[in-house]
MDAnalysis code that builds the backbone (N, CA, C; Angstrom):
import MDAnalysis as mda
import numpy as np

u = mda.Universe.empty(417, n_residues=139, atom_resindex=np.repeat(np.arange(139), 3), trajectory=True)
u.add_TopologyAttr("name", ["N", "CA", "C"] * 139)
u.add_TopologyAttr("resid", np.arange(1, 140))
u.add_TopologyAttr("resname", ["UNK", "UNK", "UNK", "UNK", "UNK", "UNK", "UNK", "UNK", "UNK", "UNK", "UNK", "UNK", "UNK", "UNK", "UNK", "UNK", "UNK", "UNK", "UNK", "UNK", "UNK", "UNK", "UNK", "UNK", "UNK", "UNK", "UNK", "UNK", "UNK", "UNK", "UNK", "UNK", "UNK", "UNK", "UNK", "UNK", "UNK", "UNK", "UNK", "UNK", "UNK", "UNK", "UNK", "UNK", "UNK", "UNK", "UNK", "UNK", "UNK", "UNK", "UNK", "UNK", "UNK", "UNK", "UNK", "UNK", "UNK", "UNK", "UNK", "UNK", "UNK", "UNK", "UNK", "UNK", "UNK", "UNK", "UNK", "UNK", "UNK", "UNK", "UNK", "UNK", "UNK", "UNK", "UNK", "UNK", "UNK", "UNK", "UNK", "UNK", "UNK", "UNK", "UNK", "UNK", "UNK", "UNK", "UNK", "UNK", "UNK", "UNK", "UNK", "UNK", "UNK", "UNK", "UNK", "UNK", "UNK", "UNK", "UNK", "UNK", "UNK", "UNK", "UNK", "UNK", "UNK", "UNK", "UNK", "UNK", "UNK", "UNK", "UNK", "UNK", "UNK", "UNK", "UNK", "UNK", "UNK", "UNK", "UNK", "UNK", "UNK", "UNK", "UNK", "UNK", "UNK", "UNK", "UNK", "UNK", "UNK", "UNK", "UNK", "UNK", "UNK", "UNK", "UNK", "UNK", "UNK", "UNK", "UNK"])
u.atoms.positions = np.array([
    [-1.932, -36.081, -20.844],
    [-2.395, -34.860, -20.208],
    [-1.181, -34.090, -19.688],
    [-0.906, -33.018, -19.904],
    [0.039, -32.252, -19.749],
    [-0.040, -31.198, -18.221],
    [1.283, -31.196, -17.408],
    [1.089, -30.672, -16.258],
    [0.682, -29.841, -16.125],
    [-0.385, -29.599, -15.459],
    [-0.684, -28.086, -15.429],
    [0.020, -27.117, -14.101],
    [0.670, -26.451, -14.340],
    [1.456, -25.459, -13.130],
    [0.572, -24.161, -13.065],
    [-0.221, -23.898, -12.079],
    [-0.573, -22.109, -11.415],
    [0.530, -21.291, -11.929],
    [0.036, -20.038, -12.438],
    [1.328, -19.219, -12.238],
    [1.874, -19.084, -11.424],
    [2.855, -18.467, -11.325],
    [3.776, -17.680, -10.284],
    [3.501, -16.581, -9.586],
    [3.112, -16.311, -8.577],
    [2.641, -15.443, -8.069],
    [3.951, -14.791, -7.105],
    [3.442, -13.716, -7.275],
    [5.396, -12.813, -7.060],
    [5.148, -12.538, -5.384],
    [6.133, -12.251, -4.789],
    [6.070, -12.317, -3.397],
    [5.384, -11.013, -2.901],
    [4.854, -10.827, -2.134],
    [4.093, -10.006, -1.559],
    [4.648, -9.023, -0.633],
    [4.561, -7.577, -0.592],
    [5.123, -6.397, 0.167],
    [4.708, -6.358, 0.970],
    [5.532, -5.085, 2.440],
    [4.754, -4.945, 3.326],
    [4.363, -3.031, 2.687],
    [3.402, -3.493, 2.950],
    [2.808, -2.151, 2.716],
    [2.047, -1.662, 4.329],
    [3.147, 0.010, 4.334],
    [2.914, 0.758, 5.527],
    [2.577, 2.002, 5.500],
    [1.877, 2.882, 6.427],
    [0.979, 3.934, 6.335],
    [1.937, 4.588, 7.081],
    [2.345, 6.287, 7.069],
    [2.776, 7.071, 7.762],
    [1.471, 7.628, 8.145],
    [1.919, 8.445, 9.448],
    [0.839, 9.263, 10.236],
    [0.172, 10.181, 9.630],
    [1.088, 10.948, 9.139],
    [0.102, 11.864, 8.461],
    [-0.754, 11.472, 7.015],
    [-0.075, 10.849, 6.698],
    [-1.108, 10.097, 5.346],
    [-2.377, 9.556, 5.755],
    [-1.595, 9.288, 7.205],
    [-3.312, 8.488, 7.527],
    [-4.420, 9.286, 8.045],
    [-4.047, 10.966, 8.715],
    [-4.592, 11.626, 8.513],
    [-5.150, 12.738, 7.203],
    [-4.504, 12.501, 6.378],
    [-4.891, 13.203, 5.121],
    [-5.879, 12.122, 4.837],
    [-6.016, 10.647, 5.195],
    [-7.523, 9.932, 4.697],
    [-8.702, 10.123, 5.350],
    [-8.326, 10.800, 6.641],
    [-9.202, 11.252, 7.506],
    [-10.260, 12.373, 6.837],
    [-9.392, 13.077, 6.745],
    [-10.028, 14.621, 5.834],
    [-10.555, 14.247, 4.565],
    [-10.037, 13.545, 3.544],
    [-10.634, 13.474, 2.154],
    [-11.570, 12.147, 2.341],
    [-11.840, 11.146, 3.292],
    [-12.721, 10.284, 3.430],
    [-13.003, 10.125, 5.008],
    [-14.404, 10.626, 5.100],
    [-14.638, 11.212, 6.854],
    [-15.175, 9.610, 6.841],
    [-15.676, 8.916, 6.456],
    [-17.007, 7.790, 6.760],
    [-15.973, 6.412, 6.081],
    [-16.172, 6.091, 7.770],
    [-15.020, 4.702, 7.706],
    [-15.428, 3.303, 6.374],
    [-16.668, 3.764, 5.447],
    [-16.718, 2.529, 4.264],
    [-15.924, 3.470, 2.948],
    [-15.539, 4.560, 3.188],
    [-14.261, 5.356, 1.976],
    [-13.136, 4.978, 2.732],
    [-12.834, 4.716, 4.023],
    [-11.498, 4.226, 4.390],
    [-11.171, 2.687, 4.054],
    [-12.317, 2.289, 4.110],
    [-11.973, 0.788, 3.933],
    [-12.116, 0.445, 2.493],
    [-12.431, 0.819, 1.840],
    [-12.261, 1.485, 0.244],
    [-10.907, 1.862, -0.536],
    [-10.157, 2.980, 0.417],
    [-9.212, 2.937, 0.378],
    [-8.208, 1.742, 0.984],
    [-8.030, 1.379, 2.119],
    [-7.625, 0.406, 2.347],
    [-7.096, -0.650, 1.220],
    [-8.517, -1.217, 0.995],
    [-8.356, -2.046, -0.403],
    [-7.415, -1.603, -1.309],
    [-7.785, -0.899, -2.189],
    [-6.947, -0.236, -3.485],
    [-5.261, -0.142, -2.363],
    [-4.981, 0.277, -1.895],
    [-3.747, 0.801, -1.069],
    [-3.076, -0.540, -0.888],
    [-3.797, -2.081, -0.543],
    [-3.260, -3.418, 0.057],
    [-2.962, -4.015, -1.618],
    [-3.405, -3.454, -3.002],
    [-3.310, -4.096, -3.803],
    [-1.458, -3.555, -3.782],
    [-0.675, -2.859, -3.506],
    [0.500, -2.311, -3.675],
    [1.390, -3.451, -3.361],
    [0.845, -4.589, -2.490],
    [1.898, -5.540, -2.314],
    [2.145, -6.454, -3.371],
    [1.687, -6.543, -4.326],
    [2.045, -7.329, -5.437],
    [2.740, -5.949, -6.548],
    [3.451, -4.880, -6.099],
    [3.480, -3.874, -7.300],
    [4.643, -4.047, -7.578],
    [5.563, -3.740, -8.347],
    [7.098, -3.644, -8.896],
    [7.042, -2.364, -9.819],
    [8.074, -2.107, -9.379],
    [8.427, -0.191, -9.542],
    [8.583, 0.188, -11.495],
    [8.648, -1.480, -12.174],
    [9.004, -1.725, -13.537],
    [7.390, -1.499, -14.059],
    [5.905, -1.769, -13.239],
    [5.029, -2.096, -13.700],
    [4.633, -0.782, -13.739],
    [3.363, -0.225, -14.814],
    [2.762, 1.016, -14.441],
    [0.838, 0.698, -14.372],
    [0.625, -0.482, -13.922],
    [-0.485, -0.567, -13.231],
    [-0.216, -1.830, -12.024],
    [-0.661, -1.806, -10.807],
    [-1.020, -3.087, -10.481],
    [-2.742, -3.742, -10.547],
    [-2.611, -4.645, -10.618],
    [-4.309, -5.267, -10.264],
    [-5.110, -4.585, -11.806],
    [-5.730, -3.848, -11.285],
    [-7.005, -3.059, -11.661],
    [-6.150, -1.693, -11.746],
    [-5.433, -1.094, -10.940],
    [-5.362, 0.443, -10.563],
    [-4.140, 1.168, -11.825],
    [-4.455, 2.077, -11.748],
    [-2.850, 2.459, -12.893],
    [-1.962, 3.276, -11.581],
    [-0.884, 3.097, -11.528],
    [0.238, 3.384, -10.739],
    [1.377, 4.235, -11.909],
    [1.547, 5.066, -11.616],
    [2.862, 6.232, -12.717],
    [3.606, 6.657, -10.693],
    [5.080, 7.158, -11.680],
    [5.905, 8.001, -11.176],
    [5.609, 9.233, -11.346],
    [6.249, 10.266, -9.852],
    [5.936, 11.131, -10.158],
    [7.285, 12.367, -10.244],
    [7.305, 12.468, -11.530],
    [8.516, 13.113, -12.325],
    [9.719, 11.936, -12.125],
    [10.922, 13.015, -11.769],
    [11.968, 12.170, -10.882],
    [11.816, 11.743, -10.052],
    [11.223, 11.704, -9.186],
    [11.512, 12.018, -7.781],
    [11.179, 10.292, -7.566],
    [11.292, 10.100, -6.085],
    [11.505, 8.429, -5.580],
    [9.868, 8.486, -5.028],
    [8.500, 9.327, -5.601],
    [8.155, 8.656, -5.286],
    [6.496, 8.351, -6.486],
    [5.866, 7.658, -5.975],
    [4.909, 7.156, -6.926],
    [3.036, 7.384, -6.445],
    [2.421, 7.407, -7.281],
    [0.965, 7.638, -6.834],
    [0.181, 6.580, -8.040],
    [-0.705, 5.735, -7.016],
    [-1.947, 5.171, -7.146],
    [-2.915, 5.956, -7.428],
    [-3.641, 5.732, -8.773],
    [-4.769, 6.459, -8.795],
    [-5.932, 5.604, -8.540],
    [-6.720, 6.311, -8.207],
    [-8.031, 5.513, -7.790],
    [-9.308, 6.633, -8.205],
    [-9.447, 6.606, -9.256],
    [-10.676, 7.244, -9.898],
    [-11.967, 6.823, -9.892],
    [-12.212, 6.140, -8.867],
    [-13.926, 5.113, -8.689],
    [-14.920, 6.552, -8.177],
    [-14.127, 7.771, -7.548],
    [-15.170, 7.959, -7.429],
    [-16.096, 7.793, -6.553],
    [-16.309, 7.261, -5.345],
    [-16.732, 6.954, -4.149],
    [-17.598, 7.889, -3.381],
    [-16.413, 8.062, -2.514],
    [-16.331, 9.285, -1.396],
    [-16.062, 10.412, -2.283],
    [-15.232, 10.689, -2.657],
    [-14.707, 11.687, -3.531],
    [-15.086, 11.946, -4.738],
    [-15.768, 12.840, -5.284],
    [-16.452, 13.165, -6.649],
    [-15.361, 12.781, -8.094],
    [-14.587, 13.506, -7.713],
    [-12.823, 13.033, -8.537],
    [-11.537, 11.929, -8.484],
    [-12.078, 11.447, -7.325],
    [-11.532, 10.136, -7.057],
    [-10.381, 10.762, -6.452],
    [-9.200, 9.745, -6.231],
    [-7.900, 10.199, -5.245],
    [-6.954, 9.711, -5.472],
    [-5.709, 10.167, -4.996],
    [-4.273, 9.337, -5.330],
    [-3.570, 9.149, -3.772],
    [-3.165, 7.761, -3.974],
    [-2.163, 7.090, -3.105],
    [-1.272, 7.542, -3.196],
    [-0.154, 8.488, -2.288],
    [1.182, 8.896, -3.192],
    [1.855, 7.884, -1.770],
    [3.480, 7.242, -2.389],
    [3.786, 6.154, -1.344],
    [5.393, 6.014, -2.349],
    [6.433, 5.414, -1.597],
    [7.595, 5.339, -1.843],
    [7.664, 4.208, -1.354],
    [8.891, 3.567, -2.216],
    [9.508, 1.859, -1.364],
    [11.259, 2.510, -1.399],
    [11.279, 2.472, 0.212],
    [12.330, 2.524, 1.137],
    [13.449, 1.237, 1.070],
    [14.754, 1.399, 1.330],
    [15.441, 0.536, 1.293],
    [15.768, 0.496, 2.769],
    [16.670, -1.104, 3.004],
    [16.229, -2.207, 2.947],
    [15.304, -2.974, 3.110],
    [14.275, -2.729, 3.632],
    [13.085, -3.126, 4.350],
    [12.310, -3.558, 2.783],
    [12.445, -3.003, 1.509],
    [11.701, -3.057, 0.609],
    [9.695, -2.913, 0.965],
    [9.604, -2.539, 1.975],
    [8.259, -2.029, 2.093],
    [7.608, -0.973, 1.037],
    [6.431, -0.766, 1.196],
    [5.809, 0.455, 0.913],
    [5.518, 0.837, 1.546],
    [5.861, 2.524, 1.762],
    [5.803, 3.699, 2.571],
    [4.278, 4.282, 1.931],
    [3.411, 4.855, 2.485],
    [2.282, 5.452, 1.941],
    [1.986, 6.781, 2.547],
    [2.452, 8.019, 2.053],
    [2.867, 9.174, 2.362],
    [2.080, 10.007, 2.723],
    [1.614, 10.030, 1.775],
    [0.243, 10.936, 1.053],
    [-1.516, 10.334, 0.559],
    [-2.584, 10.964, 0.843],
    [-3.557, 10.960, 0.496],
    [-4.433, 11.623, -0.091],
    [-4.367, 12.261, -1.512],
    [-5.193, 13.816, -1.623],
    [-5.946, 13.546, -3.034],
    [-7.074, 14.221, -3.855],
    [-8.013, 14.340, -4.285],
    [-7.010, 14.323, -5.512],
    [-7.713, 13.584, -6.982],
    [-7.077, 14.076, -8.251],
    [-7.247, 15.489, -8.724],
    [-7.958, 15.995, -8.149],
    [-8.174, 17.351, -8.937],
    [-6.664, 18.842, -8.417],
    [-6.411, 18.107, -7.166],
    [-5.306, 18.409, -6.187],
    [-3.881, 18.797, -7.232],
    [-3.558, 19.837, -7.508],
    [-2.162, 19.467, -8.140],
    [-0.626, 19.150, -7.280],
    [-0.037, 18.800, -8.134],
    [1.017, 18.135, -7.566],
    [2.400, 19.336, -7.449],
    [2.730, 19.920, -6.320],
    [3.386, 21.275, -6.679],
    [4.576, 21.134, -6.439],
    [5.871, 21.944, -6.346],
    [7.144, 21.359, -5.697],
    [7.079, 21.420, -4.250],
    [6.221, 22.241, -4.253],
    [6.177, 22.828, -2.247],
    [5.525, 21.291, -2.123],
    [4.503, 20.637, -2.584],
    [4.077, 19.351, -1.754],
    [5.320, 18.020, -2.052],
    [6.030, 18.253, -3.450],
    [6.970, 17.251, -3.330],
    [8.127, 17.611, -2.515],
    [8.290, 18.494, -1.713],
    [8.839, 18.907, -0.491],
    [8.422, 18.398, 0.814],
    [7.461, 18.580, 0.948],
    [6.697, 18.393, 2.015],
    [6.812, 16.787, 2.094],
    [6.134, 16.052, 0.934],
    [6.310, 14.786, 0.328],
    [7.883, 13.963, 0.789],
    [8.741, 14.443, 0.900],
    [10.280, 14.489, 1.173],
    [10.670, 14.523, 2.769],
    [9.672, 15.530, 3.337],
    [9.896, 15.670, 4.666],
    [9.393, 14.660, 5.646],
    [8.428, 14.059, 5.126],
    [7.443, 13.070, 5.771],
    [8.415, 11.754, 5.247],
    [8.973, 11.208, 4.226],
    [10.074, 10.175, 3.988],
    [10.870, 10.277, 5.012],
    [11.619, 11.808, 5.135],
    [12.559, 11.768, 6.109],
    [12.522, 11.008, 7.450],
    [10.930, 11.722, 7.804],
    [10.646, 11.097, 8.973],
    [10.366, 9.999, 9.307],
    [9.788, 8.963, 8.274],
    [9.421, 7.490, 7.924],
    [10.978, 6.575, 8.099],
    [12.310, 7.616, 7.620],
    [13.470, 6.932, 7.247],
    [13.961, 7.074, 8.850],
    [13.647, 8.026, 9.416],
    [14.470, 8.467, 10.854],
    [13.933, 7.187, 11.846],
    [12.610, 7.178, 11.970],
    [12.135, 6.145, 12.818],
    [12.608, 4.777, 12.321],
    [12.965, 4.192, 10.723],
    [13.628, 2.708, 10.460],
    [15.157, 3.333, 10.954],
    [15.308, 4.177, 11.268],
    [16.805, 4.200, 11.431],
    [17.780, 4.093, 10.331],
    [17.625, 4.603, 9.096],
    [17.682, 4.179, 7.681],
    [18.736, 5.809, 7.030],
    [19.735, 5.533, 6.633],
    [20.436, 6.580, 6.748],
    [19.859, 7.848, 5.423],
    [20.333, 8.881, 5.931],
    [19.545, 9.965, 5.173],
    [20.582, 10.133, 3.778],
    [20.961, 10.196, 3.972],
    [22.349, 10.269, 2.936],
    [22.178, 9.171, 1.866],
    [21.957, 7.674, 2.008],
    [21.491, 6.825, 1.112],
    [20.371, 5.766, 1.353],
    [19.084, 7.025, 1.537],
    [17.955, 5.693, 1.697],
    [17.281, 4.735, 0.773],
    [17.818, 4.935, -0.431],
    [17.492, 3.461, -1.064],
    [18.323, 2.777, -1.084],
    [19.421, 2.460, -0.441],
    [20.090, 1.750, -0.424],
    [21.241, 1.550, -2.084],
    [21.573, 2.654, -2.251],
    [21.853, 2.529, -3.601],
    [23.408, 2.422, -3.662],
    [24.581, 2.030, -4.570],
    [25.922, 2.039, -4.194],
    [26.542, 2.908, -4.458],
    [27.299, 3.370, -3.413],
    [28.722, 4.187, -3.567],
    [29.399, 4.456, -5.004],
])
């Protein structure tokens, strides 16, 4: 009989909510069983790697260049069109940042990947995380 070994199960993130994201779930899901809905889909991010373009169940893409990424969640729920997670992983901490909360039908403009940018800033100011190189990337 041959050993049987479990897979490997990859280490697990911390996955974190900025303020205003958590108010943008406020507005697009008023009734706390679409928050906890979201919740779910949002906690699957700790098993994600930036190489994969789904985790779990959900499909996860980049969005353009930019550092950061959106969860789609098309179930459909609360929301007739379903919604996207938009969220960045910050260096060193390797967390997930979760930025954004808004409707698929929502387009994605430069003014919000601005805005999108400004709210990092502020996520990076409170880790104390320098602005100049927040992923930690080399010289």
């Amino acid at each position: 009989m041959e050993d049987l070994q479990p897979p490997e199960i990859p280490p697990r993130q911390e996955v974190r909510i900025c303020l205003s994201a958590f108010r943008d779930a406020h507005v697009i899901l008023p009734r706390l069983s679409g928050r906890a809905r979201l919740r779910r889909q949002a906690l699957k991010l700790q098993w994600w790697e930036s190489s994969d373009g789904q985790v779990l169940d959900v499909e996860v893409r980049r969005i353009g260049e930019t550092a950061f990424w959106e969860l789609l969640v098309d179930e459909g729920y609360a929301v007739a069109a379903g919604y996207r997670v938009i969220f960045t992983q910050a260096e060193p901490t390797q967390a997930i940042w979760i930025l954004s909360v808004m409707t698929l039908n929502e387009p994605l403009t430069d003014f919000l990947i601005e805005i999108l940018q400004m709210r990092l800033n502020v996520v990076l100011e409170r880790m104390h995380i320098s602005r100049a190189n927040p992923f930690g990337l080399p010289n």
